[in-house]
N, C-alpha and C positions, 0 to 999 in steps of 0.2 A: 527548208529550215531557216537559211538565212530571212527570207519575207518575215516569217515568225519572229523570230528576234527582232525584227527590226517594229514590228508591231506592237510588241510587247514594250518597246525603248521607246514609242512616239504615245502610247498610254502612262506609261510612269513619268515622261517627259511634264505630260498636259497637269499630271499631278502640283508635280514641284516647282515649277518655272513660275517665275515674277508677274506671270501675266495671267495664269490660271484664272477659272472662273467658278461658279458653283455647281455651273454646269457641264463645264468641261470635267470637272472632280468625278460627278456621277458614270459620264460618259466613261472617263478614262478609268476607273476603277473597277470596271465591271468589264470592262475590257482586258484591265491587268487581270482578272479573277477567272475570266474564260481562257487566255492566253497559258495562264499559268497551268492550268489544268489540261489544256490540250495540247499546247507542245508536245511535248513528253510522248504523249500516246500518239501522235501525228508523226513523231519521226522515229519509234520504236516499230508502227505500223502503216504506214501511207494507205491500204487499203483500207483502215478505222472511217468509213465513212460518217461516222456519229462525229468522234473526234475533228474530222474534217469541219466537218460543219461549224461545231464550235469555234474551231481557231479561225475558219471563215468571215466570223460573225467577230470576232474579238482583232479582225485587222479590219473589217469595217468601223467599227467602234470606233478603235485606234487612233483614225485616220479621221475621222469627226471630229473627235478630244483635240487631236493634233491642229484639223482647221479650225477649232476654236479656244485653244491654247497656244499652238503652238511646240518645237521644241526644246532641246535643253543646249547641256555642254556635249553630250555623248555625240549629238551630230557633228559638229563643230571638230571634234577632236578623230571622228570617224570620215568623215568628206577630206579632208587634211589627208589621212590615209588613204582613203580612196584617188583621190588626185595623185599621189605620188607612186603607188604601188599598181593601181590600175587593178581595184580589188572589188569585189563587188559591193554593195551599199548595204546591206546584210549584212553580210560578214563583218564589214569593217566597226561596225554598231557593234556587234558581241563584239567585237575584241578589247572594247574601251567601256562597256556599259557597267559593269560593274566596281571597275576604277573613276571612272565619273562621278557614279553614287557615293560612292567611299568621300570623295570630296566636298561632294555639294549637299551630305546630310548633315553637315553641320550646321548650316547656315536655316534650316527648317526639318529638323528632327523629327515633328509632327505630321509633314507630309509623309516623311518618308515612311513613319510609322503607320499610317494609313495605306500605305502599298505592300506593307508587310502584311498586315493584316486581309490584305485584298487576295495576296500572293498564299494564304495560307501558314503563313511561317510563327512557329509556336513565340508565344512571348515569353521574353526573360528578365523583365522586370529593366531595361536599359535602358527603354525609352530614349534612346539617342540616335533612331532611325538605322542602325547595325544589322537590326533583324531584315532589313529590306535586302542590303547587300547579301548578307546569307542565301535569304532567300534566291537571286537572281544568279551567285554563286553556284549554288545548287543544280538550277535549272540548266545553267550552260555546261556544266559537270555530267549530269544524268543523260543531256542529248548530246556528247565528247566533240564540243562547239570546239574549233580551232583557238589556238594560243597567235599571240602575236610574233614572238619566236617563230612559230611554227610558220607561219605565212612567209618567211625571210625578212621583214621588219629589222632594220638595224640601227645601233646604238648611236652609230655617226649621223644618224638621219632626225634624232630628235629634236634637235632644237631649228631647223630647219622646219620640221611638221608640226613645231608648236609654235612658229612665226605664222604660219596660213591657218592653224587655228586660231588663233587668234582677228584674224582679220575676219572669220564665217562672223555672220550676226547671229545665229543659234546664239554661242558662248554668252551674248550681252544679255541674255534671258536665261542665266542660270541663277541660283536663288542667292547666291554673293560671288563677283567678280574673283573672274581669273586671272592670275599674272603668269609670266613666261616660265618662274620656274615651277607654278604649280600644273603647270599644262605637262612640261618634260617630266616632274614627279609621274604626272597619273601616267603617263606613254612609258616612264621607265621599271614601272610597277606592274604595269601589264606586261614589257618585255619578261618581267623574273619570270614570269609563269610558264614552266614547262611544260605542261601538262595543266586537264582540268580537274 
C-alpha cells in the first residue's frame, strides 16, 4: 500500500512541479488514472491479480514521470519525516500528500485540475484545483491510510521537520516557494487528522 501511495505522489508530483514537461504530463497522468483506480482494489484484495497488474504498471509510469520530471513538496516534507521518525518512505508521502496539494494548487490550479480529472473526481465548477485534493482525500480514506497522529508524530517536533524540509531540494520544485511557516501549517494540518 505504502509503494502505491508513494506512486501515485511521484505521478501527481511530475504533473505540477516547475520542471514538468509535456511529456512527463502524459506519462504522469495516466499513471495517476491507473493508480487511482487500482489502489483501492489492490489493498481491498492483494490477490486482484488484474488490479495488480495495473498498479504495477502505474508505479512504473510513475517512476518515468518522476525521472523526467521529477518531484514536489510532498517528498520534501515526507523524507523530513522519514529521517526523524524512521518511518517508511510510503507512508511518510500519505501522510503529507494531500496537505501538500492543499498548498501548492494555488500557485497552478490547472495542473491540478488535470489530476482531478485523471483521478476521476467529478467536477464542480471551482476550478481551483480543490477537486484534486478531494479526490486523493478520498483515496487515502477508502484504503484507511494512517494519520500522522497516528504514527506518534508530535507537535514539539514541527518546526524542527520543517527546518530539514526545507533544506530537501524536492520543496525548490514546487509550483510557488515555501516558507517555514507554511511547511509547519501543512505538518500541523495533517497532525488534526484523526482519522481518514
Amino acid at each position: 500500500m505504502y509503494a502505491a501511495v508513494d506512486a501515485l505522489a511521484q505521478a501527481i508530483a511530475a504533473v505540477v512541479v516547475t520542471v514538468r514537461t509535456p511529456i512527463g504530463d502524459a506519462v504522469a497522468l495516466e499513471a495517476t488514472r491507473l493508480a487511482g483506480e487500482a489502489l483501492p482494489a489492490v489493498v481491498a484484495d492483494g490477490s486482484d491479480r488484474a488490479a495488480r497488474s495495473r498498479m504495477m504498471c502505474a508505479s512504473l509510469m510513475a517512476g518515468l514521470a518522476m525521472n523526467i520530471a521529477d518531484a514536489g513538496s510532498e517528498h520534501s516534507l515526507a523524507q523530513s519525516l522519514g529521517g526523524r521518525y524512521h518511518l517508511p518512505h510510503g507512508l511518510t508521502i500519505g501522510l503529507v500528500l494531500a496537505e501538500t496539494m492543499e498548498r501548492d494548487r494555488a500557485a497552478g490550479p490547472e495542473r491540478f485540475e488535470r489530476v482531478a480529472a485523471a483521478l476521476g473526481e467529478p467536477g464542480d465548477g471551482s476550478r481551483d484545483g480543490s477537486r484534486a485534493v478531494r479526490a486523493v482525500r478520498r483515496l487515502l480514506a477508502e484504503i484507511d491510510f494512517p494519520t500522522l497522529r497516528g504514527v506518534g508524530v508530535s507537535e514539539d517536533d514541527l518546526e524542527s521537520l520543517a527546518e530539514a524540509a526545507l533544506e530537501d531540494f524536492f520543496i525548490s520544485l514546487a509550483p510557488a516557494p515555501w516558507t517555514k511557516d507554511d511547511v509547519v501549517a501543512c505538518y500541523r494540518a495533517a497532525l488534526e487528522l484523526e482519522s481518514r
